[in-house]
C-alpha positions, -999 to +999 in steps of 0.1 A: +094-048+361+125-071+369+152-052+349+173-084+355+148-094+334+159-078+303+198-085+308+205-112+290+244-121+290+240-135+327+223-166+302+263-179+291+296-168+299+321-173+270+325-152+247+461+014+134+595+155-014+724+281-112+734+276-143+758+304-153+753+309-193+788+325-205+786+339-235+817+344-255+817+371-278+845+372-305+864+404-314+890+405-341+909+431-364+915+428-398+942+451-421+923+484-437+927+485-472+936+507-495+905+530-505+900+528-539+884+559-551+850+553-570+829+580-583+794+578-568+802+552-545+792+561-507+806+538-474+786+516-453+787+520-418+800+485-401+770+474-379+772+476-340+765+442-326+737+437-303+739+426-264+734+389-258+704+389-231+715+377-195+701+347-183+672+342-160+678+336-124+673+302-113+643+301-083+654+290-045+632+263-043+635+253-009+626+297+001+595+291-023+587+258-006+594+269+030+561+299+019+545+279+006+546+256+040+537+286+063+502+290+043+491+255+037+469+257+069+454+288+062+437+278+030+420+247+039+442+220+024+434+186+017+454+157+011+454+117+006+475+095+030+487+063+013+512+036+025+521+007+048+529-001+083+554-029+090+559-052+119+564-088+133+529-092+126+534-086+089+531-054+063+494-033+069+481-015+041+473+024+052+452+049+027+427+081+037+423+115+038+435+146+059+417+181+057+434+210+074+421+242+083+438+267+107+450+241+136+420+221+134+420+186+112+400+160+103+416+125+097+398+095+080+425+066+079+419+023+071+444+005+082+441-029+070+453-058+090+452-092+075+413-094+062+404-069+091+401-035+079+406-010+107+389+026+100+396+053+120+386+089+119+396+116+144+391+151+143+412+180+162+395+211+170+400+237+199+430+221+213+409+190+221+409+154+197+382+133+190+386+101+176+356+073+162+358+037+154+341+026+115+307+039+118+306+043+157+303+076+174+333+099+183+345+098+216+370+118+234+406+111+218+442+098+233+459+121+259+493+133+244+516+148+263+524+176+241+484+183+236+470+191+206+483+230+204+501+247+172+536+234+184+523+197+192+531+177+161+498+161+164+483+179+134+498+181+101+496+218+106+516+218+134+539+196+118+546+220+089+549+252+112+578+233+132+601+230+097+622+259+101+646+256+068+652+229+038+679+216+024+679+209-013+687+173-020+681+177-063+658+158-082+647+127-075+615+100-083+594+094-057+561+084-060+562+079-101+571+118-100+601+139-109+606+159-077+630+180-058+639+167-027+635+192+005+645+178+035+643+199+067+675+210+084+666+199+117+645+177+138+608+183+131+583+175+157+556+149+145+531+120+161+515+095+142+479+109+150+489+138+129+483+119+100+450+096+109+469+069+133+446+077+164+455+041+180+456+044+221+486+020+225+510+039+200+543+044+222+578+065+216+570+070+183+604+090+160+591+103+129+607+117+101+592+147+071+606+152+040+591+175+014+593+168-022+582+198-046+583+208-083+606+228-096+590+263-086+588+250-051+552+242-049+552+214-024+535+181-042+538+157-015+552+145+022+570+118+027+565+102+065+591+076+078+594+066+113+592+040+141+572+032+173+560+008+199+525-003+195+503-031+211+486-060+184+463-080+199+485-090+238+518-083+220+538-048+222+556-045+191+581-024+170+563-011+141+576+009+109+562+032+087+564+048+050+535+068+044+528+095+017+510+125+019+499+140-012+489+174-016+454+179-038+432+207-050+401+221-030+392+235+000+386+214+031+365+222+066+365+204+096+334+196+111+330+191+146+313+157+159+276+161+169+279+144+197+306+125+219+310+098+237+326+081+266+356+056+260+364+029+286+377-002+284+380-041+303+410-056+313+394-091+321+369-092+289+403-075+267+380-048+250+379-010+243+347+004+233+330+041+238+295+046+258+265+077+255+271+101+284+242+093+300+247+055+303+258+036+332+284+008+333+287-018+354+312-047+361+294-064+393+284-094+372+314-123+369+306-134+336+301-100+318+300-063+318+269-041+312+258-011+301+222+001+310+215+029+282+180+034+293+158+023+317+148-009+302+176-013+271+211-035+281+241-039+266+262-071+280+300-077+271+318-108+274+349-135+260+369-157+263+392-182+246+382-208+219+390-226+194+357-225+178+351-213+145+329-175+140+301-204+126+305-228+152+305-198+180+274-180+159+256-215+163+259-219+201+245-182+203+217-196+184+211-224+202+212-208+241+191-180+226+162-201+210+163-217+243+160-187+265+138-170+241+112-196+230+118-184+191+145-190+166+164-157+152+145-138+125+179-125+110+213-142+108+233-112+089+272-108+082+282-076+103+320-063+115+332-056+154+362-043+151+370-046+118+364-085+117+339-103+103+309-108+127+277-122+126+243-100+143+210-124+151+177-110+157+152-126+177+119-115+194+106-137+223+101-144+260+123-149+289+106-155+322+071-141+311+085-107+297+084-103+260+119-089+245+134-077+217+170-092+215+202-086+192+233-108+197+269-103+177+294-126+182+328-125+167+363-141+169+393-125+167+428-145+174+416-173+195+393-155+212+358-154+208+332-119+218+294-119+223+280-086+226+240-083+236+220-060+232+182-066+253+150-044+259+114-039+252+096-045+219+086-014+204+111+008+189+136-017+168+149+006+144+160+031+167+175+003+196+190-013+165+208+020+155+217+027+189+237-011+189+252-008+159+268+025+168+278+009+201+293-016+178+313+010+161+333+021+188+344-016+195+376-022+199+401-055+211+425-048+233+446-064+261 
């Protein structure tokens, strides 16, 4: 058959914490009487006063913390992240999870812009990263030039092997806690994707680690403060942070991803998205770009600027696609690319004597407005459906 056939986008073109006791001890003498001689009577011997106990010796809290530091990766530690990020664009909500185990971690970080929440998970394992978009597929994470060894920063393991010595600050609240406040001597090496902030854009980034701890030195918590450079939407931007990581019981593993996918992304269509190994893209076509997953299954990007509304955009979708199709959609359903809200149609129907089984998302996301395609043969729905929606996942918008 004519696989042009089944491509469908060519059919319109808009579109991340000594006390010294002295204890005095009073001797005096008094004059000795003259003994008075009574018959039976015997003398008492004066009782010998009893040693006053020394005092315990206060712990070195920042030697007990700096231990306990050394083993936290070796006994499969997890931990919530919780905070904000702060830049021109405003104040973003941050909260997830870190588990460590050896040098490997697994991240799952929402970072929540506006009414777009951002989820990101990445996982580190053999040296390599992998990173995944909501519920899309993992894909082979950001190049940093210090890797992803034991002395990169890019793990929290790493992070804590590169603290050499603490100074102790005293007690302090942080957090709603009484703590002691350890903060490390020298310059400790940290990235932001050591504690879930996987985005690709994320520039220069100088980070500071202060450990706060009870008073036995058990480490309760990490506080993360910093600033980098980092693209929002066509803007590069200075963005702050002030992120805690607190310590909690149980033992975490890192799973690896099953399987893991290709990230590319499109200058002209201002996208980043991640593809199946075995899929080919192409950007021949002016209007679009397309992804051929199988032999008869397409997957056709485009966008551009509007002023339309997600409803109004969602309705010209509906409108071309009745045309082209000869059927209205079966399914108008709220969905999320890229953390905004989206909406996915379903239709079955003809174009040019083929029968088809289509599935269009559109979305808009500051001024600009995405539609995403999905086209192929009628016959296996659930699984092409799955296969979009995890296509979906790794969707990103970009410049």
């Amino acid at each position: 058959m004519d696989m042009g056939v089944v491509s469908s986008a060519g059919r319109r073109s808009w579109v991340i914490v000594l006390a010294t006791a002295l204890v005095a001890v009073g001797c005096g003498s008094t004059a000795t009487p003259t003994p008075t001689i009574v018959a039976s009577a015997s003398a008492t011997p004066a009782a010998t006063p009893s040693p006053s106990p020394s005092p315990s010796p206060t712990p070195d809290v920042s030697a007990a913390a700096l231990a306990a530091l050394s083993r936290l990766p070796t006994t499969g530690t997890q931990a919530d992240v919780s905070g904000s990020l702060t830049s021109a664009a405003g104040t973003w909500p941050v909260h997830g999870t870190i588990a460590i185990s050896g040098q490997d971690q697994q991240t799952d970080v929402t970072v929540t812009e506006g009414t777009v929440a951002v989820e990101s998970h990445a996982v580190v394992s053999g040296g390599k990263s992998y990173v995944a978009r909501g519920t899309g597929p993992y894909f082979a994470g950001p190049a940093l030039a210090a890797g992803f060894g034991p002395t990169s920063g890019a793990t929290l393991g790493s992070v804590l092997s590169s603290i050499g010595s603490l100074q102790d600050l005293g007690v302090e609240t942080h957090a709603g806690q009484s703590l002691r406040h350890l903060k490390p001597t020298l310059a400790v090496t940290a990235v932001p994707f050591a504690f879930g902030l996987a985005d690709a854009t994320i520039k220069s980034p100088s980070l500071t680690v202060d450990v706060y701890a009870d008073d036995t030195g058990k480490p309760i918590l990490f506080a993360i403060g910093g600033v980098w450079q980092q693209t929002v939407g066509r803007t590069t931007m200075a963005v702050t942070a002030a992120l805690d990581v607190t310590l909690r019981a149980g033992f975490a593993s890192v799973t690896m991803p099953d399987e893991v996918w290709a990230a590319f992304s499109s200058k002209r269509f201002l996208y980043h998205a991640a593809k199946g190994t075995d899929w080919t893209l192409s950007v021949k076509a002016k209007d679009y770009d397309e992804l051929e997953t199988t032999e008869d299954a397409f997957i056709d990007i485009t966008s551009g600027p509007t002023q339309l509304s997600l409803t109004a955009v969602t309705n010209e979708s509906i409108s071309v696609d009745t045309k082209d199709l000869g059927k209205k959609p079966e399914h108008n359903d709220a969905n999320h690319i890229g953390g905004a809200p989206a909406r996915l149609l379903t239709f079955h129907g003809t174009y040019k004597k083929t029968k088809l089984y289509v599935l269009d998302a559109s979305v808009v996301y500051k001024g600009r407005a995405y539609l995403v395609t999905y086209s192929t043969l009628p016959g296996t729905e659930s699984t092409d459906k799955a296969t979009f929606l995890e296509f979906l996942g790794t969707f990103a918008f970009g410049r």
